[in-house]
C-alpha positions in Angstrom: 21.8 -7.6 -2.0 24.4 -7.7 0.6 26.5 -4.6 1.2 29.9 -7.0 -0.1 28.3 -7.2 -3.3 27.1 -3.8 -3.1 30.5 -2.9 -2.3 32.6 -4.4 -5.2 29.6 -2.8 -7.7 30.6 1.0 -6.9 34.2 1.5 -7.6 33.4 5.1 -6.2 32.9 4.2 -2.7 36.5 2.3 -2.5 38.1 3.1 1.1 41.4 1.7 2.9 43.0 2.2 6.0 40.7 4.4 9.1 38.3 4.9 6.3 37.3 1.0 5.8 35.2 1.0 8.8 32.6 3.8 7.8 31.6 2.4 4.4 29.4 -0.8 6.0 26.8 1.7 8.0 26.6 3.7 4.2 26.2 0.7 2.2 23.7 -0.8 4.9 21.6 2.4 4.8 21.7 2.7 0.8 20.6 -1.2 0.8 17.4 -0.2 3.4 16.4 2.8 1.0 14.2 0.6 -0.7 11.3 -1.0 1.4 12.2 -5.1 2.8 9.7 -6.1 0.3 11.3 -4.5 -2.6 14.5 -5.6 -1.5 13.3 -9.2 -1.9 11.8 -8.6 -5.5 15.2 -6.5 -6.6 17.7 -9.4 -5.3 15.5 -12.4 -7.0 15.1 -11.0 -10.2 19.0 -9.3 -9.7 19.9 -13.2 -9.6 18.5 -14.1 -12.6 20.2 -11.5 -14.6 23.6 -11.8 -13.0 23.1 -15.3 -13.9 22.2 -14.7 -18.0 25.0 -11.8 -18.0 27.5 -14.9 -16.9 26.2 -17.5 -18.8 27.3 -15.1 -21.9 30.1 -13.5 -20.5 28.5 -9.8 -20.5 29.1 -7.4 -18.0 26.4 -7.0 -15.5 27.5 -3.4 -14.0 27.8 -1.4 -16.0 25.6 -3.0 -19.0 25.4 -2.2 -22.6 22.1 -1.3 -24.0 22.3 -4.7 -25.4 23.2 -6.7 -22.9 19.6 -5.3 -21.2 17.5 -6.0 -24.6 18.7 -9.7 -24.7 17.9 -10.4 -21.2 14.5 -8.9 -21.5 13.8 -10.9 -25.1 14.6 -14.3 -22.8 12.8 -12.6 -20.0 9.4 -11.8 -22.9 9.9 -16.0 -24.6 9.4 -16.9 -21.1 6.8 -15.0 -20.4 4.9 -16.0 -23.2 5.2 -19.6 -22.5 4.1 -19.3 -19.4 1.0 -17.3 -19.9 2.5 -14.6 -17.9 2.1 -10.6 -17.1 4.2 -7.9 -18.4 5.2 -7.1 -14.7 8.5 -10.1 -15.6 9.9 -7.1 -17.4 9.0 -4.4 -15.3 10.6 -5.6 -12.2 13.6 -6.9 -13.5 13.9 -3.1 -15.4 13.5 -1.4 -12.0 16.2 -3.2 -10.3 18.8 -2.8 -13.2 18.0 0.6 -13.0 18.5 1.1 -9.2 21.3 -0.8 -9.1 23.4 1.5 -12.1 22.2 4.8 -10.1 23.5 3.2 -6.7 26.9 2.4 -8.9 26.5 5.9 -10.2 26.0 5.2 -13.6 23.6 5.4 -16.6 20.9 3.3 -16.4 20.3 1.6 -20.1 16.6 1.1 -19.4 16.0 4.4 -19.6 16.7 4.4 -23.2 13.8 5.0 -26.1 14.0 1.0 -27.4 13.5 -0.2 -24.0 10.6 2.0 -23.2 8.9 0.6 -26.6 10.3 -2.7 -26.1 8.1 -3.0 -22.6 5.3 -1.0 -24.8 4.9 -3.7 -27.0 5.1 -6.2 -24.7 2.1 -4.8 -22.8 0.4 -5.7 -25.5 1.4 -8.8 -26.3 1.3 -10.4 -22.7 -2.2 -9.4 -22.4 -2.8 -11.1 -19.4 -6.0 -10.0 -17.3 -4.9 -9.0 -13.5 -6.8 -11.2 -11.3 -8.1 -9.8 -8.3 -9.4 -11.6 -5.4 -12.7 -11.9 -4.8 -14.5 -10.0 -1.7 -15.1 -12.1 1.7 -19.0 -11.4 2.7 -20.6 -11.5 5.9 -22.5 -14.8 4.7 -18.7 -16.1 4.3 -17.6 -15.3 7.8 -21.0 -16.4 9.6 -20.6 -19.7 7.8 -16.7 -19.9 8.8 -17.4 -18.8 11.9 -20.2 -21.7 13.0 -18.1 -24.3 11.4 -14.7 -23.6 13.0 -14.8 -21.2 15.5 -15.7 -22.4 19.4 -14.1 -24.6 22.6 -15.6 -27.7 20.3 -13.0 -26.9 17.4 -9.2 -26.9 17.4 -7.2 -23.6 18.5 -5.5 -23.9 14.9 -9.0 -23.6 13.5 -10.4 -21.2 15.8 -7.3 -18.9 15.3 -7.7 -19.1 11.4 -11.1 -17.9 11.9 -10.1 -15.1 14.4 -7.7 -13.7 11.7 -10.7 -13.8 8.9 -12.5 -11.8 11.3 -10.1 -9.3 12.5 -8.4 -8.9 9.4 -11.7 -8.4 7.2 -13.1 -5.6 10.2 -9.6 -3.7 9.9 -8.6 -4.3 6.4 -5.5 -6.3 7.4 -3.1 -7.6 4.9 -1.1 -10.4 6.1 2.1 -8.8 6.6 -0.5 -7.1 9.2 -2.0 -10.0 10.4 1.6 -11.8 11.3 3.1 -8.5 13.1 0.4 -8.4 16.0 1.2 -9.2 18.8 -0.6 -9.8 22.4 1.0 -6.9 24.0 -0.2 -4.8 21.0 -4.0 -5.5 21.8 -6.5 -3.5 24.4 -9.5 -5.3 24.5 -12.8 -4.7 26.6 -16.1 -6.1 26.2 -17.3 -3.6 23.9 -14.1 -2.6 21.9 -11.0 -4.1 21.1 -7.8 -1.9 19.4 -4.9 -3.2 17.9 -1.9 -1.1 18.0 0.1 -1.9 14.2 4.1 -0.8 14.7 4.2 -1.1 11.0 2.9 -1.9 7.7 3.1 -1.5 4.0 1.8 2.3 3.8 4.1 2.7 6.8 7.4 1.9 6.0 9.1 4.6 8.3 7.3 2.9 11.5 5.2 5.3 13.4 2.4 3.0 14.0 -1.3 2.9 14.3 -4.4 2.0 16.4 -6.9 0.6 14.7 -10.6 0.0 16.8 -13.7 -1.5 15.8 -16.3 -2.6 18.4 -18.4 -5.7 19.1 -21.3 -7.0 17.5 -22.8 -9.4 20.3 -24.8 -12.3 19.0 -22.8 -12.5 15.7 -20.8 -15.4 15.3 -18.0 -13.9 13.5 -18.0 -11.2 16.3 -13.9 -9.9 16.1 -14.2 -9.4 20.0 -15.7 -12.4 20.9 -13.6 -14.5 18.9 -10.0 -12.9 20.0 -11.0 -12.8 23.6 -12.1 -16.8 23.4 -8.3 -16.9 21.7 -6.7 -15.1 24.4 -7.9 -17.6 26.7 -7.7 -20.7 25.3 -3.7 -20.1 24.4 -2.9 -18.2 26.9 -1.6 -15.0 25.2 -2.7 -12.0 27.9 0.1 -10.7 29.5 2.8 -12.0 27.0 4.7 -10.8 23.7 3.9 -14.2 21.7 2.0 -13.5 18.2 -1.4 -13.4 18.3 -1.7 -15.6 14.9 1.0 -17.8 15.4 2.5 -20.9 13.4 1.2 -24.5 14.5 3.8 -27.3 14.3 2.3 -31.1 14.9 -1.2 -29.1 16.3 1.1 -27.2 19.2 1.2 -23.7 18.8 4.9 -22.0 18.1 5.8 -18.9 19.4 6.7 -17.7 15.7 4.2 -16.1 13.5 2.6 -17.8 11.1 4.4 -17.8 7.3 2.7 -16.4 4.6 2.7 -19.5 2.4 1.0 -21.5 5.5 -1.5 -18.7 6.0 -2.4 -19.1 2.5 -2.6 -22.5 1.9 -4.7 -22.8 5.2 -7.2 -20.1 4.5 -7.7 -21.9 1.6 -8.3 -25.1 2.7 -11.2 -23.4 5.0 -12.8 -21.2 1.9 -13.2 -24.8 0.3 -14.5 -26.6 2.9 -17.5 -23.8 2.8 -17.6 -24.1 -0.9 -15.3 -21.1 -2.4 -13.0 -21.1 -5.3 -9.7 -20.5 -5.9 -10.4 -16.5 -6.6 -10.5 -16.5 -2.9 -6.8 -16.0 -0.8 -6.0 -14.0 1.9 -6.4 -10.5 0.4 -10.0 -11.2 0.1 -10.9 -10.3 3.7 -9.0 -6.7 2.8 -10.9 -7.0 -0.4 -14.7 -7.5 1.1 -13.9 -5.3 4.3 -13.9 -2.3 1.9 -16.7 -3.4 -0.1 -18.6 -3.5 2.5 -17.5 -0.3 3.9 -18.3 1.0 0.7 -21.5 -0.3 0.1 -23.1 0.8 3.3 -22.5 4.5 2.5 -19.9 4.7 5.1 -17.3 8.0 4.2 -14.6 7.5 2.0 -12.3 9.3 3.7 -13.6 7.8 6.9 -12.5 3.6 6.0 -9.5 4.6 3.6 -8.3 5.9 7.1 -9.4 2.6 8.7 -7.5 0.8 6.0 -4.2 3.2 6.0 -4.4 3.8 2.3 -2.7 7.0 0.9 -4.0 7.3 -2.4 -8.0 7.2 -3.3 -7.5 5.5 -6.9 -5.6 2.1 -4.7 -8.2 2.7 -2.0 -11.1 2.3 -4.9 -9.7 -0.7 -6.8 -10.4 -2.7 -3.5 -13.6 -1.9 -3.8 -15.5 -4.3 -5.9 -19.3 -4.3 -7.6 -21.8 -5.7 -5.7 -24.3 -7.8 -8.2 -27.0 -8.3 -5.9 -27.7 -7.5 -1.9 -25.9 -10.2 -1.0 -22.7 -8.8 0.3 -24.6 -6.4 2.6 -27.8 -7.9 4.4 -31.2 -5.5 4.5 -30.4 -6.0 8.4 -27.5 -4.8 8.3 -28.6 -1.3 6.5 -31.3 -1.0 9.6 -29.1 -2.2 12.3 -26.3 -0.6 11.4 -25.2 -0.2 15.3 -24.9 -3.8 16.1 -22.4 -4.5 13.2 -18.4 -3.8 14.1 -18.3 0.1 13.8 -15.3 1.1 11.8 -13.5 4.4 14.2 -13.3 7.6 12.7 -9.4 7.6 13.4 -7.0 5.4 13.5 -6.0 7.4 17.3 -8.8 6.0 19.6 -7.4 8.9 21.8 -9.5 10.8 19.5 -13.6 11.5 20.0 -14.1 13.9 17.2 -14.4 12.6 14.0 -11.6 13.5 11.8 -11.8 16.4 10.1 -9.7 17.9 7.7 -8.6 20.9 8.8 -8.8 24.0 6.6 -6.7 27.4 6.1 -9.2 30.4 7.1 -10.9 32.3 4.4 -9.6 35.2 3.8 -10.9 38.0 2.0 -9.0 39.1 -0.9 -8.4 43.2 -1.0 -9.0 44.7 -4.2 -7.5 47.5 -4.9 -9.1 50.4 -7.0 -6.9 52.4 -9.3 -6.9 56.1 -8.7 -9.5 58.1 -11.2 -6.4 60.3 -13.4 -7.0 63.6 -13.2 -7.6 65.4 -16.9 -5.2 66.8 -18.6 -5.6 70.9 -20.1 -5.9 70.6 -23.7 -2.7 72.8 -24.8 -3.1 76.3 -26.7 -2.4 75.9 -30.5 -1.7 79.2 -32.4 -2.4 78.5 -36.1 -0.4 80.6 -38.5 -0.7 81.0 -42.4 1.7 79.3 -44.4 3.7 78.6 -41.2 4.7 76.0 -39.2 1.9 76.2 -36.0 3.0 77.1 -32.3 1.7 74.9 -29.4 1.7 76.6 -26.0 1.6 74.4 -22.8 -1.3 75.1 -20.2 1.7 75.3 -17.6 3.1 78.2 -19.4 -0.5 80.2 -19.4 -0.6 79.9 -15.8 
């Protein structure tokens, strides 16, 4: 959304005169307190519904509770066409919402029929999440001999450089696409890559991220980046490592997503893979195999920047046989690229979490009472008796 839209939608933030020139830095930074990736998804599926609420002449900001219901039963027929998940509804219900609290009003979807409106839907749009299928070693050896090496195209050889680096450092693409040559030390035994950002680090303070060699693998990460270093001429510059090809001539723009894709794919085919295999499957198999070799939890959901263990563990997938993990690989565990402790390679120890001392708790014992003199009772006939305190007697 751009802040002119944003603008005319909150009536509250109206200013004339000295005060017209303070409100674009506000609305800029109100725009930006959602992450670039959810500002995408909020302004696609905002265009849809400022495009039903117009084609029926209902107001978009603020909107009725039925103005929300009807756009989310053309959303549901849709979606049931289409074979699709419930997650048509529950984005478009997040960006309504956001956009009523930036306009400082009442969001409708948080009212009881929409909550069982998106219920029942769960239900009926029962869809199975699909989940990419783990990358294995056997994967990258085979990709590796096939189109990696001065006999094969740089496009090729790059592709197969990403798979590598990306499966040994649990790279997303949005990773992959933001390195850049100046962001990589490499040395014959260890390469790091320095990430200015990513998706767990939306505030930008970076990582390093270091794995070593594995000499006389094909799908070494070192070997394979330094032979890409040389043959397109990246040391010393700022270009993107993985960059975008135009005609077979290397750009100096990262490659897109939709290109990364589509030629990752065309490379899992050529060795034989299906369709459950995409670019998330090098993140995918690089903690499975992390995993499987009994390597510490906390030790590779550092190496992968996750925050939370339950999205750290659904990356992790069931291995049916040995497979994924060769019996060489269990014995020779040194020679395979060793995942660093932390993401700082300024850092020997391995990290540690650090603990507040034990202290021991004083208990406290509760004075013994001291007894109190039983008083002096004088018992009279037919008469009311007289009790005499001790303190009197003394």
């Amino acid at each position: 959304m751009q802040t002119a839209q944003l603008a005319h939608l909150v009536p509250q933030l109206a200013a004339n005169g000295s005060l017209a020139p303070l409100l674009e830095p506000v609305l800029k930074a109100l725009i930006h307190s959602r992450a670039f990736s959810s500002q995408t998804k909020y302004d696609n599926h905002l265009r849809g519904y400022f495009a039903f609420c117009s084609l029926h002449k209902l107001s978009a900001v603020p909107a009725d509770l039925r103005t929300v219901v009807f756009y989310f039963g053309s959303l549901l027929q849709r979606a049931e066409a289409k074979n699709q998940t419930v997650s048509v509804l529950t984005g478009p219900r997040d960006a309504i919402s956001t956009l009523h609290q930036l306009c400082g009003y009442e969001s409708p979807t948080q009212h009881f029929l929409i909550k069982q409106l998106l219920q029942g839907a769960q239900r009926l749009l029962k869809t199975p999440k699909r989940k990419r299928s783990p990358l294995t070693l056997r994967h990258l050896t085979e990709l590796a001999s096939r189109f990696s090496g001065p006999s094969v195209s740089l496009q090729k050889h790059m592709l197969v450089t990403a798979m590598s680096i990306g499966f040994f450092g649990f790279f997303r693409y949005s990773d992959l696409a933001a390195i850049t040559a100046n962001h990589v030390s490499m040395s014959q035994r260890k390469i790091t890559i320095f990430l200015p950002y990513s998706k767990t680090d939306q505030l930008h303070r970076g990582a390093s991220i270091s794995f070593s060699a594995c000499p006389g693998k094909l799908y070494c990460p070192v070997s394979l980046l330094t032979q890409l270093f040389a043959r397109a001429g990246l040391r010393g510059t700022r270009r993107p490592v993985f960059m975008r090809f135009d005609h077979s001539l290397p750009t100096e723009i990262a490659i897109d997503y939709n290109r990364c894709h589509k030629q990752f794919k065309e490379l899992f085919h050529a060795i034989g893979l299906d369709d459950t295999y995409g670019t998330h499957s090098l993140r995918v198999g690089g903690a499975t195999l992390a995993a499987s070799i009994n390597i510490a939890e906390a030790q590779w959901m550092a190496h992968g920047r996750w925050l939370s263990t339950s999205a750290a563990r659904g990356y992790v997938h069931q291995i049916a046989s040995a497979e994924h993990v060769p019996t060489a690989l269990a014995a020779a565990e040194a020679e395979e690229p060793s995942i660093d402790p932390s993401p700082n390679p300024l850092l020997a120890e391995p990290m540690v979490p650090l603990l507040p001392p034990v202290v021991a708790r004083r208990r406290y014992r509760r004075a013994t009472p001291t007894p109190r003199s039983v008083p002096t009772v004088i018992h009279r006939p037919g008469r009311r008796p007289i009790t005499i305190s001790s303190r009197l007697l003394d």
